[in-house]
DSSP file (Angstrom, degrees, kcal/mol; ACC not computed):
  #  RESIDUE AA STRUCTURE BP1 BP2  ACC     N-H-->O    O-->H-N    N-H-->O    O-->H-N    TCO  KAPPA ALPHA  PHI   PSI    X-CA   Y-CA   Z-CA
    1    1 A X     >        0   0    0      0, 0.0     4,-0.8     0, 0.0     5,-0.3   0.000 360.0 360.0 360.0 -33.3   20.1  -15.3  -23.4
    2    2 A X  H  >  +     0   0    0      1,-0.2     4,-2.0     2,-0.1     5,-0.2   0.985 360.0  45.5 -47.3 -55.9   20.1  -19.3  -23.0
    3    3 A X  H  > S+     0   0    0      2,-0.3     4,-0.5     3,-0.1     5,-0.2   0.670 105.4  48.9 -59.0 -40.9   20.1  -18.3  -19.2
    4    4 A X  H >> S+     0   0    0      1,-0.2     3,-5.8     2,-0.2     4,-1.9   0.964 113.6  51.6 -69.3 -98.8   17.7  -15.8  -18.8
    5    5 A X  H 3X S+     0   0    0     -4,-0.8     4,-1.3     1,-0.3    -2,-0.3   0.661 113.1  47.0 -12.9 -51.8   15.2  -18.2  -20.9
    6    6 A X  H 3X S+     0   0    0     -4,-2.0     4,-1.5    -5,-0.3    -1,-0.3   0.763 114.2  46.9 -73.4 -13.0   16.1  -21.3  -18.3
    7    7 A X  H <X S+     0   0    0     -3,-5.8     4,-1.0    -4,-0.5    -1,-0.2   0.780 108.8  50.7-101.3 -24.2   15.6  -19.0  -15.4
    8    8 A X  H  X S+     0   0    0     -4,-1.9     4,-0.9    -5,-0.2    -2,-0.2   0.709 113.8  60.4 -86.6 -13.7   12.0  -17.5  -16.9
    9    9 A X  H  X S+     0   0    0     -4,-1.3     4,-1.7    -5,-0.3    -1,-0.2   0.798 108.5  33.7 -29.3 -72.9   11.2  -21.5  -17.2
   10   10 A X  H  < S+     0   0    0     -4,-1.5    -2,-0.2    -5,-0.2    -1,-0.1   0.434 110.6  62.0-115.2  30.8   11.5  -22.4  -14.3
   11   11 A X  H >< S+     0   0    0     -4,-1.0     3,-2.0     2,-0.1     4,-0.2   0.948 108.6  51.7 -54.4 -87.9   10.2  -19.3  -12.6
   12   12 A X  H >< S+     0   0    0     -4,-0.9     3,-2.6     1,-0.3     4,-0.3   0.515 100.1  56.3  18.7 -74.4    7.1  -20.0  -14.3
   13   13 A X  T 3< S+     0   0    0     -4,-1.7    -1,-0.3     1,-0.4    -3,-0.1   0.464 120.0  30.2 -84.1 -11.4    6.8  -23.3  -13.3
   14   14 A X  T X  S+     0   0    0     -3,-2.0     3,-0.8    -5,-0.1    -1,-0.4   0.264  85.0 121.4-127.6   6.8    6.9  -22.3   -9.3
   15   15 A X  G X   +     0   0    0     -3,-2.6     3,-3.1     1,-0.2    -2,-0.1   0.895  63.8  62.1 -47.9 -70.2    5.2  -18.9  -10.1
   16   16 A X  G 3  S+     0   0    0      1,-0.4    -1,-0.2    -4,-0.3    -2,-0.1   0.679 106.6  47.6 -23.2 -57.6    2.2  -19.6   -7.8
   17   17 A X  G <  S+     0   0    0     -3,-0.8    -1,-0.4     2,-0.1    -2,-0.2   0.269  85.5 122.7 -70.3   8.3    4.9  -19.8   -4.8
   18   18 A X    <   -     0   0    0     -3,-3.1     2,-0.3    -4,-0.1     3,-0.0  -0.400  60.1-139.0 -66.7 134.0    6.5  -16.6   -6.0
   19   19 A X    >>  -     0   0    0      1,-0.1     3,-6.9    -2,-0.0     4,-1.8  -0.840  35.3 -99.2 -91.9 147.7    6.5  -13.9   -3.2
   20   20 A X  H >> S+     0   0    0     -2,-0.3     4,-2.4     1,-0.3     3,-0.8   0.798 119.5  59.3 -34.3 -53.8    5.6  -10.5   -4.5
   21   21 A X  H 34 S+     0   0    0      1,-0.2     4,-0.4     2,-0.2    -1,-0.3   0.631 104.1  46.4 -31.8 -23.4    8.9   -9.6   -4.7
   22   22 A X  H <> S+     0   0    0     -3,-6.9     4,-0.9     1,-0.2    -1,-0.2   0.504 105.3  57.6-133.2  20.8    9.9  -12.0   -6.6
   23   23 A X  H <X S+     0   0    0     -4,-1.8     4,-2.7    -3,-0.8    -2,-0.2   0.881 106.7  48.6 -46.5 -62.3    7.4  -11.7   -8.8
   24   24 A X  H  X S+     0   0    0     -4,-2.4     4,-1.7     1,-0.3    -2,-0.2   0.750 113.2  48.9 -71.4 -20.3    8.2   -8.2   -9.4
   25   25 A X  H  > S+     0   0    0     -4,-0.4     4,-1.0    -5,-0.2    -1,-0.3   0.789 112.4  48.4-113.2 -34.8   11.6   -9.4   -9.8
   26   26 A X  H  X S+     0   0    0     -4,-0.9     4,-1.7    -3,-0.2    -2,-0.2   0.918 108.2  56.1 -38.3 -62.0   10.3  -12.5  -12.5
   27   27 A X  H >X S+     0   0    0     -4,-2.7     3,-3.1     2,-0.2     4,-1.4   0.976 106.0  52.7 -65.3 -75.6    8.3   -9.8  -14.3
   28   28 A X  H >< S+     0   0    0     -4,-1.7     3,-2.0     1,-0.2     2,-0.2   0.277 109.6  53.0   7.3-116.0   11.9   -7.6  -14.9
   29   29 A X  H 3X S+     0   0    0     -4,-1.0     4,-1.4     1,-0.3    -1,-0.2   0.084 101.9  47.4 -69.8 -18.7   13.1  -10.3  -16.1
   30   30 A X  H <<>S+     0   0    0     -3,-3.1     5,-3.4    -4,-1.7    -1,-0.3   0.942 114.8  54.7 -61.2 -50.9   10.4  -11.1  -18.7
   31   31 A X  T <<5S+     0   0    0     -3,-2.0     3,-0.2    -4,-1.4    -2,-0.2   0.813 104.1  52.5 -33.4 -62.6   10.9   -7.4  -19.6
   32   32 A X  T  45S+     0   0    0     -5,-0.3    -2,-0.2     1,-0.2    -1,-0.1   0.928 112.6  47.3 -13.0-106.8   14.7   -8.1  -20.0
   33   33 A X  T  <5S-     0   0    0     -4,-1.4    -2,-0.2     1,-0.2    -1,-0.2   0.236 114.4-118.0  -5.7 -23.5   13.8  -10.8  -22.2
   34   34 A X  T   5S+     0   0    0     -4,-0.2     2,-1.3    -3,-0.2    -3,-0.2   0.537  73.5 134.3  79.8   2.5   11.4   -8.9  -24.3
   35   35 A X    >>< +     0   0    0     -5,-3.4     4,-2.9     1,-0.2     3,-1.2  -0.471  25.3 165.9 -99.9  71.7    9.1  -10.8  -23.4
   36   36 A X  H 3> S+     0   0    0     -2,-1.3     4,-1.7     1,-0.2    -1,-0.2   0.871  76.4  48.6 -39.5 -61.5    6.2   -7.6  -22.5
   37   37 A X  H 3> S+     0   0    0      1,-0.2     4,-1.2     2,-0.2    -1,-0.2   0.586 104.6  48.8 -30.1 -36.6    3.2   -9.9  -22.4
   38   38 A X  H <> S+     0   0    0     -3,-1.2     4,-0.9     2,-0.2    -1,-0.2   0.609 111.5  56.2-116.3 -24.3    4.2  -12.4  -20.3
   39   39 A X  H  X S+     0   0    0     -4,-2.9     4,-1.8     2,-0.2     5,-0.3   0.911 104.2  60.0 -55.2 -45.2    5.5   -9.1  -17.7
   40   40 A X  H  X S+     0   0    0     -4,-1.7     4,-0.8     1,-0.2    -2,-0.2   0.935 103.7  50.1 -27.1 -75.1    1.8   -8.0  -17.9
   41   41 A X  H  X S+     0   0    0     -4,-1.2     4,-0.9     1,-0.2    -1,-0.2   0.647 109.4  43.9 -32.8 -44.9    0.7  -11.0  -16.5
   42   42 A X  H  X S+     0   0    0     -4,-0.9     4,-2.6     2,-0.2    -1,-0.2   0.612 113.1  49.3 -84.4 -25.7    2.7  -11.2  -13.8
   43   43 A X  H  < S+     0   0    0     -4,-1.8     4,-0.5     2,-0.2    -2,-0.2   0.706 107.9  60.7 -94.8  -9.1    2.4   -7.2  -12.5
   44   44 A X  H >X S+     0   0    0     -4,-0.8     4,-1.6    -5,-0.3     3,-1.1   0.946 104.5  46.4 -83.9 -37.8   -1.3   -7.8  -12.9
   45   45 A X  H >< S+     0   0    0     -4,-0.9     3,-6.9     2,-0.2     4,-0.4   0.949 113.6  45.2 -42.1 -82.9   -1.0  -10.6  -10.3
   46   46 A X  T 3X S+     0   0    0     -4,-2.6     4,-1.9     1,-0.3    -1,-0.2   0.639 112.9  57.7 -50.0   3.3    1.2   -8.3   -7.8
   47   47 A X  H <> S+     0   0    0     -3,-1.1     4,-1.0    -4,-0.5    -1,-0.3   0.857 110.0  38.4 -82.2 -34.6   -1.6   -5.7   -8.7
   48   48 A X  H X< S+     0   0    0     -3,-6.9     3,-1.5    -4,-1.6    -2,-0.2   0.977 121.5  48.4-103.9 -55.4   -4.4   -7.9   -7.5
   49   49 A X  H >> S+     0   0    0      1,-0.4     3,-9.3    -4,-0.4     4,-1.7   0.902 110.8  53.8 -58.8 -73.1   -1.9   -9.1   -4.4
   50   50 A X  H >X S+     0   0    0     -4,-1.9     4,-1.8     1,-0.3     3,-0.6   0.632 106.5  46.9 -35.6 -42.8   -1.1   -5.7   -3.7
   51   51 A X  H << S+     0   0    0     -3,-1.5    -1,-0.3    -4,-1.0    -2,-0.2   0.416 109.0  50.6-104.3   7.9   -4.4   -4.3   -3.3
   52   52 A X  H <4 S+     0   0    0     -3,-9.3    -1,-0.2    -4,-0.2    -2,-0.2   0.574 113.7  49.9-119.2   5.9   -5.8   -6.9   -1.1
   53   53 A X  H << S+     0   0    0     -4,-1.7    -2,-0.2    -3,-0.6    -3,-0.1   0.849 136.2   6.8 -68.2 -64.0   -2.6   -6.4    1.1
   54   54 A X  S  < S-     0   0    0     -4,-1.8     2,-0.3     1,-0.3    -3,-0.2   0.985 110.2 -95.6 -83.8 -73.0   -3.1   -2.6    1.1
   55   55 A X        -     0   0    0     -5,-0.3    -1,-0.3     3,-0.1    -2,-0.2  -0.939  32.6 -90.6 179.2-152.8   -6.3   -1.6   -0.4
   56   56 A X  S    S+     0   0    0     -2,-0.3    35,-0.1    -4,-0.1    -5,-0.1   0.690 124.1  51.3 -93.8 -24.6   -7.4   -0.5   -3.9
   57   57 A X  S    S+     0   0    0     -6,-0.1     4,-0.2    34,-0.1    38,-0.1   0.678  85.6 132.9 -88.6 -28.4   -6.7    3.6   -2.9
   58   58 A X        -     0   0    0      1,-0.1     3,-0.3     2,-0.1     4,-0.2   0.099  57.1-148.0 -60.1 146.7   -3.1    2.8   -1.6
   59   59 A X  S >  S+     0   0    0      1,-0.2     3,-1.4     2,-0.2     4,-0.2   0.792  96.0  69.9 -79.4 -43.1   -0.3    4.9   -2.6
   60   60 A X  T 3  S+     0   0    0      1,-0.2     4,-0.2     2,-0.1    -1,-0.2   0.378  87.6  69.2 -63.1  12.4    2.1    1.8   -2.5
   61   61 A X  T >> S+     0   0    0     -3,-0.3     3,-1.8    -4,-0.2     4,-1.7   0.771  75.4  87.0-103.8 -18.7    0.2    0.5   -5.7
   62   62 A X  H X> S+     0   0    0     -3,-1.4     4,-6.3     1,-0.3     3,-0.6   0.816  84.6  51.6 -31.7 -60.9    1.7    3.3   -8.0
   63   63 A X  H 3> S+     0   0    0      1,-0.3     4,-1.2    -4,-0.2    -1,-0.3   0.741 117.4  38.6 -56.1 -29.6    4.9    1.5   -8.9
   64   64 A X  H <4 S+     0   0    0     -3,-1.8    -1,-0.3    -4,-0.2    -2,-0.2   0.662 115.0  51.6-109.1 -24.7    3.0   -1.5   -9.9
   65   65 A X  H XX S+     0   0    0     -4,-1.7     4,-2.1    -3,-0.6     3,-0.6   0.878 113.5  53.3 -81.0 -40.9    0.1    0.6  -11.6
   66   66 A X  H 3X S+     0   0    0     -4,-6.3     4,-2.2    -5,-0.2     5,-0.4   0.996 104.9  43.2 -70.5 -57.4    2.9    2.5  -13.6
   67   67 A X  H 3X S+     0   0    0     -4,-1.2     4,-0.6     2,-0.2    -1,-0.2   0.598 112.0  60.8 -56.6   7.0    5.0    0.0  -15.2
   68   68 A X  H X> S+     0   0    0     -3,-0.6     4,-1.1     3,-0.1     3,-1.0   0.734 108.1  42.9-101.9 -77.9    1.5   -1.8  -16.1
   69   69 A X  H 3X S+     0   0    0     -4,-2.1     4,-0.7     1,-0.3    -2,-0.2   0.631 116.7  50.8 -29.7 -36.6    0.5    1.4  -18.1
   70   70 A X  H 3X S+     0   0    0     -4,-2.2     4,-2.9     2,-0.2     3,-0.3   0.880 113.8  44.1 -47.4 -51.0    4.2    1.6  -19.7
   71   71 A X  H <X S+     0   0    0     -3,-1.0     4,-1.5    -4,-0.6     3,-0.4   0.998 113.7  43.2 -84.6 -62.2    4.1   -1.6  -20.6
   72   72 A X  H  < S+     0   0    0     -4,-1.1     4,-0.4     1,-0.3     9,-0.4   0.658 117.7  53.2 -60.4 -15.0    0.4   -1.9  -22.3
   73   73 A X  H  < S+     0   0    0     -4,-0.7    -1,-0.3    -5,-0.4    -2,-0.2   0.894 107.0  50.7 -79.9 -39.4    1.2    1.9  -24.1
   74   74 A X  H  < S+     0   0    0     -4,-2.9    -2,-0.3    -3,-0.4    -3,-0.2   0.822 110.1  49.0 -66.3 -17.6    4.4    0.5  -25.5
   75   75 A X  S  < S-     0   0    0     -4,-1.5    -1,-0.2     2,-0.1    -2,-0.2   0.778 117.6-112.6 -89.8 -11.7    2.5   -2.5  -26.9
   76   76 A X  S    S+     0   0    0     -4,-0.4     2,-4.0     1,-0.1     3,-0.4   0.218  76.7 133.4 125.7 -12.9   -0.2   -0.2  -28.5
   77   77 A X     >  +     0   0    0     -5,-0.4     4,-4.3     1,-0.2     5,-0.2  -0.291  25.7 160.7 -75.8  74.8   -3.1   -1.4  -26.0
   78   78 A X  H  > S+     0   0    0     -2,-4.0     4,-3.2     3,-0.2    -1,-0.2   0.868  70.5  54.9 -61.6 -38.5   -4.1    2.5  -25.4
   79   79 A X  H  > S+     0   0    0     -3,-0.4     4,-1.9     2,-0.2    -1,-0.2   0.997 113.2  43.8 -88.3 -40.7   -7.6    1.8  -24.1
   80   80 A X  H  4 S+     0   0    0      2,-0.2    -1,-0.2     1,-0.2     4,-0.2   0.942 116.4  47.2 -33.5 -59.1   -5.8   -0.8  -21.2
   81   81 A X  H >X S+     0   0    0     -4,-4.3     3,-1.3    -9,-0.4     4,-1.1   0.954 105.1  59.2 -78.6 -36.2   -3.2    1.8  -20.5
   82   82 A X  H 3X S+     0   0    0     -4,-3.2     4,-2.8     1,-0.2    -1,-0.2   0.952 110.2  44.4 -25.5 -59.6   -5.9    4.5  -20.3
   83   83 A X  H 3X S+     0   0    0     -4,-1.9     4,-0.5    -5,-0.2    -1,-0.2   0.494 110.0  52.1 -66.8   0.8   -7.4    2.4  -17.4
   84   84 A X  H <> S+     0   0    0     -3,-1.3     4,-2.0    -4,-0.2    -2,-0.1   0.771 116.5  42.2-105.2 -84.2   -4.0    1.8  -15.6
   85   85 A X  H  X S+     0   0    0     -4,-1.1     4,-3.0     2,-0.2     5,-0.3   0.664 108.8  55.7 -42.6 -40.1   -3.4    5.7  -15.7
   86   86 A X  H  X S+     0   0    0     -4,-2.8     4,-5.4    -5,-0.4     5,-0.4   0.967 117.4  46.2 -35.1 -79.7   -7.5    6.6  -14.7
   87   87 A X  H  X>S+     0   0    0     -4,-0.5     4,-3.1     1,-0.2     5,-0.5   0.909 109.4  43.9 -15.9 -70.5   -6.1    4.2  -11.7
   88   88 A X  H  X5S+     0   0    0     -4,-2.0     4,-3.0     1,-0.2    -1,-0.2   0.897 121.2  47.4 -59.2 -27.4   -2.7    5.8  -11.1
   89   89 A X  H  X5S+     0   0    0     -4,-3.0     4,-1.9     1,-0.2    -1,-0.2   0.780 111.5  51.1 -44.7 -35.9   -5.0    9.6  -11.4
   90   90 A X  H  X5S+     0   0    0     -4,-5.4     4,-1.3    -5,-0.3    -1,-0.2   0.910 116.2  36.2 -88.7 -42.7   -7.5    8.4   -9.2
   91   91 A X  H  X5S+     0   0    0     -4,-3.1     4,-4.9    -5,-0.4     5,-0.3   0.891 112.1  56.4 -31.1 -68.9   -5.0    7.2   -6.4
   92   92 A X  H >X<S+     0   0    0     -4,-3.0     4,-1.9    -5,-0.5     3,-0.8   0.959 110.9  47.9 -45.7 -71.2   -2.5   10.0   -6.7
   93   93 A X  H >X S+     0   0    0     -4,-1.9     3,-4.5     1,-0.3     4,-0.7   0.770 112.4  46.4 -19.2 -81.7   -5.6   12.7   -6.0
   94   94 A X  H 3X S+     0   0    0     -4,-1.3     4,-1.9     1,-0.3    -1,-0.3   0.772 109.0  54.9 -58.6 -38.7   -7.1   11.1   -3.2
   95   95 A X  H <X S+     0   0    0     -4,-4.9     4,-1.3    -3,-0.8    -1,-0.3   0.799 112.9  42.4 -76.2 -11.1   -3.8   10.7   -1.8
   96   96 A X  H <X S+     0   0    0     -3,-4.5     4,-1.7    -4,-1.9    -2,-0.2   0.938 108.6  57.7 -71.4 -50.5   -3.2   14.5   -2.2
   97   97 A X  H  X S+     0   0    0     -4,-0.7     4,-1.6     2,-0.2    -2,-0.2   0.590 105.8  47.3 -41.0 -31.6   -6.4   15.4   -1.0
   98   98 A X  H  X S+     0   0    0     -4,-1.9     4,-1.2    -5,-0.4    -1,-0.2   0.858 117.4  50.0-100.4 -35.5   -5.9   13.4    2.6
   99   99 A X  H  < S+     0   0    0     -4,-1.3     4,-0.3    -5,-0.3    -2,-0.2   0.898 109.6  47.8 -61.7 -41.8   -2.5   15.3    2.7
  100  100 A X  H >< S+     0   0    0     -4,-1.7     3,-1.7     2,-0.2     4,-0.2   0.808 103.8  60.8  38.5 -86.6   -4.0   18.3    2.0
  101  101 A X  H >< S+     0   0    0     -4,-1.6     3,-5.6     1,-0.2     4,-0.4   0.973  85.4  75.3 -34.4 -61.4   -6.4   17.7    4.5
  102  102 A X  T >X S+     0   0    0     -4,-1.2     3,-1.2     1,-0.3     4,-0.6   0.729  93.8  57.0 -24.7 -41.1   -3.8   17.5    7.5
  103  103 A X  H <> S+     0   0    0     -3,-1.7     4,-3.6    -4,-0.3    -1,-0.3   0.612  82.5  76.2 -86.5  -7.9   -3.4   21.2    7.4
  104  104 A X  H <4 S+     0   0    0     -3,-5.6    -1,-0.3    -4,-0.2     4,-0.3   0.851  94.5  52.9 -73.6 -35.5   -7.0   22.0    8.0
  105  105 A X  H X> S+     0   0    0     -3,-1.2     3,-1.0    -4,-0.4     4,-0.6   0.954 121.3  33.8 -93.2 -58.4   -6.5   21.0   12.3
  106  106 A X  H >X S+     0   0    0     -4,-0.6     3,-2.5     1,-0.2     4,-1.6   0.973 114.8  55.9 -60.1 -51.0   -3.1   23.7   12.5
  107  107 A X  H 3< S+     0   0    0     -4,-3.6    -1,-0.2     1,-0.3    -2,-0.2   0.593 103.8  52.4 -65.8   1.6   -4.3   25.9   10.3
  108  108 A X  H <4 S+     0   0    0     -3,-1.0    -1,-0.3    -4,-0.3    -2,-0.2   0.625 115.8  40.3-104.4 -23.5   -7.5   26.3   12.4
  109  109 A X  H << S+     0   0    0     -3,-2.5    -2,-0.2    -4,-0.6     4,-0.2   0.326 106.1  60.5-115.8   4.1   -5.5   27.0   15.6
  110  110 A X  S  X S+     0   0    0     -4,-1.6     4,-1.5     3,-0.1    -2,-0.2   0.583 105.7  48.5 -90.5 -21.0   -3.2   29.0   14.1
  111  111 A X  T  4 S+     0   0    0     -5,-0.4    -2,-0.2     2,-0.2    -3,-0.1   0.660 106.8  57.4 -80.3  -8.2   -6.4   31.1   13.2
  112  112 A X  T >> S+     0   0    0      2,-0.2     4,-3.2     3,-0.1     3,-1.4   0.705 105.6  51.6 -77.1 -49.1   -7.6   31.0   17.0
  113  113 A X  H 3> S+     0   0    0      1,-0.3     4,-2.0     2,-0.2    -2,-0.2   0.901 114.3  40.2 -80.0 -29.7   -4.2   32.6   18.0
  114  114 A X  H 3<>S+     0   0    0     -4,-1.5     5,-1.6     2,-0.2     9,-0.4   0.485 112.5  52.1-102.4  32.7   -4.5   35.7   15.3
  115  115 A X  H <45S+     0   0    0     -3,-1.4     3,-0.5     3,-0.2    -2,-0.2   0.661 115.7  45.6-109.5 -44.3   -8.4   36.0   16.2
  116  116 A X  H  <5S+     0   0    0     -4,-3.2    -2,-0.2     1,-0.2    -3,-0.1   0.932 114.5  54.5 -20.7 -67.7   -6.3   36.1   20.4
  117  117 A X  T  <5S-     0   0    0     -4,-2.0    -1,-0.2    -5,-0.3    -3,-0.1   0.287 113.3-125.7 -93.4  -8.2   -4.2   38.5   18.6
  118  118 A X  T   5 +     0   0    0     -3,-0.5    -3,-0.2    -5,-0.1    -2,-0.1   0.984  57.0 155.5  65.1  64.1   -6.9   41.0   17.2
  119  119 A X    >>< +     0   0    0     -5,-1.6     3,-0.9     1,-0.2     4,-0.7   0.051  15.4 172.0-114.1  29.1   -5.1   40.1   13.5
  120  120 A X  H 3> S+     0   0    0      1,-0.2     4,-2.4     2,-0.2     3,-0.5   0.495  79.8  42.0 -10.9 -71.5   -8.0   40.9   10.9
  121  121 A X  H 3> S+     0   0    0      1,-0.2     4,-1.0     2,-0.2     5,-0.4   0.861 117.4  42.5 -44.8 -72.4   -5.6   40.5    7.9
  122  122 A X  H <> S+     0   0    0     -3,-0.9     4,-0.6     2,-0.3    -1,-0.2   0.545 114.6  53.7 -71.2 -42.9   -3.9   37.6    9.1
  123  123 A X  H >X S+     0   0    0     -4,-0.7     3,-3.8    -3,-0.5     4,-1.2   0.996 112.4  53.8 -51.0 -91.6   -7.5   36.1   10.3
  124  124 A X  H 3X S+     0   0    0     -4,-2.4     4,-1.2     1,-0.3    -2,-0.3   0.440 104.9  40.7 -34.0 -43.5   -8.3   36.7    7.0
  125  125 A X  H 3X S+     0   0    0     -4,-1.0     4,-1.3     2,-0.2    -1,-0.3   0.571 116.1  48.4 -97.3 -16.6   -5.9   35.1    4.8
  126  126 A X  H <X S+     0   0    0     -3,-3.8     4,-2.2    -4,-0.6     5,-0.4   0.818 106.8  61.1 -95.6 -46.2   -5.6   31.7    6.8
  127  127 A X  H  X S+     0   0    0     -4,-1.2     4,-1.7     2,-0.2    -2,-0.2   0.798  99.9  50.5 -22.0 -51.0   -9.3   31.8    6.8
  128  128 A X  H >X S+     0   0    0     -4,-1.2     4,-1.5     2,-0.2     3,-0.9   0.987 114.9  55.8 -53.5 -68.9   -9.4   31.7    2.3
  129  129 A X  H 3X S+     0   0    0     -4,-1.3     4,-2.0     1,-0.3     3,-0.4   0.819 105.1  40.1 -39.0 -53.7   -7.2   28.9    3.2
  130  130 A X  H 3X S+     0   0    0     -4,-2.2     4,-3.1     1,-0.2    -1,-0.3   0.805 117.1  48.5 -57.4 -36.0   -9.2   27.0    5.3
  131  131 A X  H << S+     0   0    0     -4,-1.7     4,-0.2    -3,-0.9    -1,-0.2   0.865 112.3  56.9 -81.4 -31.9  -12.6   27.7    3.0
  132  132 A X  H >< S+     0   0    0     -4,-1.5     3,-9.2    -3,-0.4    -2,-0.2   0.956 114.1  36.6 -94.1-101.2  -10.0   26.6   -0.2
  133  133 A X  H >< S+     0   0    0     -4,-2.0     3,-0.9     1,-0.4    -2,-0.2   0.743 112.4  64.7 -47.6 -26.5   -9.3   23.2    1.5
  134  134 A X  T 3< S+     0   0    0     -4,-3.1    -1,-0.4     1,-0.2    -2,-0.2   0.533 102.6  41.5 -34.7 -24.2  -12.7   23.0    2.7
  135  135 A X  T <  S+     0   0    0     -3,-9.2     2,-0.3    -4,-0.2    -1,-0.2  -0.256  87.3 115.7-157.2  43.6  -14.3   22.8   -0.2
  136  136 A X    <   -     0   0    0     -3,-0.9     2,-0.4    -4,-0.2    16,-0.1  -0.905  43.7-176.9-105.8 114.8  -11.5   20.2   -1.9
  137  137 A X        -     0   0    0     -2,-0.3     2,-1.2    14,-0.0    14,-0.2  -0.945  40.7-119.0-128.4 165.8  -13.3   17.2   -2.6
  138  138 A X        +     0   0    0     -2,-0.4   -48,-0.0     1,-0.1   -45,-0.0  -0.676  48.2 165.8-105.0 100.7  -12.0   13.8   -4.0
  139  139 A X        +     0   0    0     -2,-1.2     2,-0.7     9,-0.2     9,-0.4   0.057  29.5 115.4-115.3  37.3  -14.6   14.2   -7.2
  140  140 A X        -     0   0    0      7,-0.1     2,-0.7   -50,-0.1     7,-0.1  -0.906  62.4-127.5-105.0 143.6  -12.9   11.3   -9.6
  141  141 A X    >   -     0   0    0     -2,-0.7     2,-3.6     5,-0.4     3,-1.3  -0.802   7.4-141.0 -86.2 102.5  -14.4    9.0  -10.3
  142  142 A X  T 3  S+     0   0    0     -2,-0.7    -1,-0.1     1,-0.3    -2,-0.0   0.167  91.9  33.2 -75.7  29.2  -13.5    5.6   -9.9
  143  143 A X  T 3  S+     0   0    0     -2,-3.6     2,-0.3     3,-0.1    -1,-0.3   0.234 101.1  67.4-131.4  14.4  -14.6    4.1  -12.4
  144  144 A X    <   -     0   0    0     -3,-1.3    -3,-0.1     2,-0.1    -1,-0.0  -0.914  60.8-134.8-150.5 144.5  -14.6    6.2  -15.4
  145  145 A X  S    S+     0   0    0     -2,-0.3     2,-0.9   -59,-0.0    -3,-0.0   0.514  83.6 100.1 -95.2   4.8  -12.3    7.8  -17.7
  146  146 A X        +     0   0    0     -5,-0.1    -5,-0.4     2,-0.0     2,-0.3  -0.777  61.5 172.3 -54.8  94.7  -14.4   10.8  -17.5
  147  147 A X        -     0   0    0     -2,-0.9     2,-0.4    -7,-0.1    -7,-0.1  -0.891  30.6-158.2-116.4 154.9  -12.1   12.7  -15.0
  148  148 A X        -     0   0    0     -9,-0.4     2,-0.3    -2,-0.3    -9,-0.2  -1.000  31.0-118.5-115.3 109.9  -12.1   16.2  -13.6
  149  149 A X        -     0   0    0     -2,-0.4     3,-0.0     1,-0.1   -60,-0.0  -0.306  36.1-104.7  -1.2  90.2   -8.5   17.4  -12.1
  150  150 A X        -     0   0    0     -2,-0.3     2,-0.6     1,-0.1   -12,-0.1   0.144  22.6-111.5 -17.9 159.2   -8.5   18.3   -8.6
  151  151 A X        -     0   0    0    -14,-0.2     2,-0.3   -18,-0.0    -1,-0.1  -0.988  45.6-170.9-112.9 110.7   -8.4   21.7   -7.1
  152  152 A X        -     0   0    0     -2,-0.6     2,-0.3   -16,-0.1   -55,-0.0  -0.739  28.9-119.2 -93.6 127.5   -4.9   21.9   -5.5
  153  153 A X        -     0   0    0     -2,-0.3     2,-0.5     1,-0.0   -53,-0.0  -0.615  33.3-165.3 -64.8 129.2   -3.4   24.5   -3.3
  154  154 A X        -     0   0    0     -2,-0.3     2,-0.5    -3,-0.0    -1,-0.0  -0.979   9.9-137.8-129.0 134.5   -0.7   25.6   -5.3
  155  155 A X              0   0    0     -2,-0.5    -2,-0.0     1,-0.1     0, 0.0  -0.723 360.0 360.0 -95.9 147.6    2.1   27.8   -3.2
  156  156 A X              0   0    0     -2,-0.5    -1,-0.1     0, 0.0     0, 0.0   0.503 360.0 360.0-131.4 360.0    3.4   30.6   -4.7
């Protein structure tokens, strides 16, 4: 324990020069340590790093968004970890929605070739698809914990 304390010392004391990695790898170790708060701190840095590397919508911010909602539910700070999880909602969607998308460009030439192919049914059913993903929109808001769900192709 002595060690861990001497090493979260002088980590501290050079945090500023810390690369995100070892930041993330600083905050652990607060964690370790028990020390929840003083982890907080530190993933809210690599949050604010992270997003002005990637962007604020980036998928790569998830790991860092979640273990800030973990941490701030296990200390009882619900209305924080509400906003960390709005976040992680509001990301994840959008990033479903632009995957999503992709299918709309095949599925459109795959509908060419059974319109070729004199395929009414077949026309028909990737058509409902296309109008389905069509009319998928990224409607969270970002800024609010008033959210609405997405509408997701689910395969069956």
């Amino acid at each position: 324990m002595k060690k861990i304390l001497f090493v979260i010392i002088l980590s501290t004391l050079f945090c500023s020069d810390l690369s995100i990695i070892d930041k993330k790898n600083l905050a652990k170790t607060y964690y370790e340590a028990e020390l929840y708060e003083d982890a907080i701190i530190i993933l809210e840095e690599v949050l604010e790093i992270e997003k002005k590397i990637f962007s604020d919508r980036d998928i790569q911010l998830l790991d860092t968004i979640t273990k800030l909602y973990e941490l701030n539910y296990f200390l009882g700070n619900f209305e924080i970890a509400k906003i960390y999880l709005q976040e992680y909602i509001n990301i994840q969607s959008s990033y479903l929605l632009e995957q999503q998308a992709l299918f709309t460009k095949p599925l459109s030439a795959l509908k060419e070739i059974y319109i070729n192919e004199k395929e009414p049914e077949l026309i028909y059913q990737v058509d409902s698809l296309l109008n389905i993903l069509n009319s998928n929109t990224n409607s969270l808001g970002t800024d609010s914990l008033n959210f609405l769900l997405p509408k997701l192709i689910i395969n069956k």
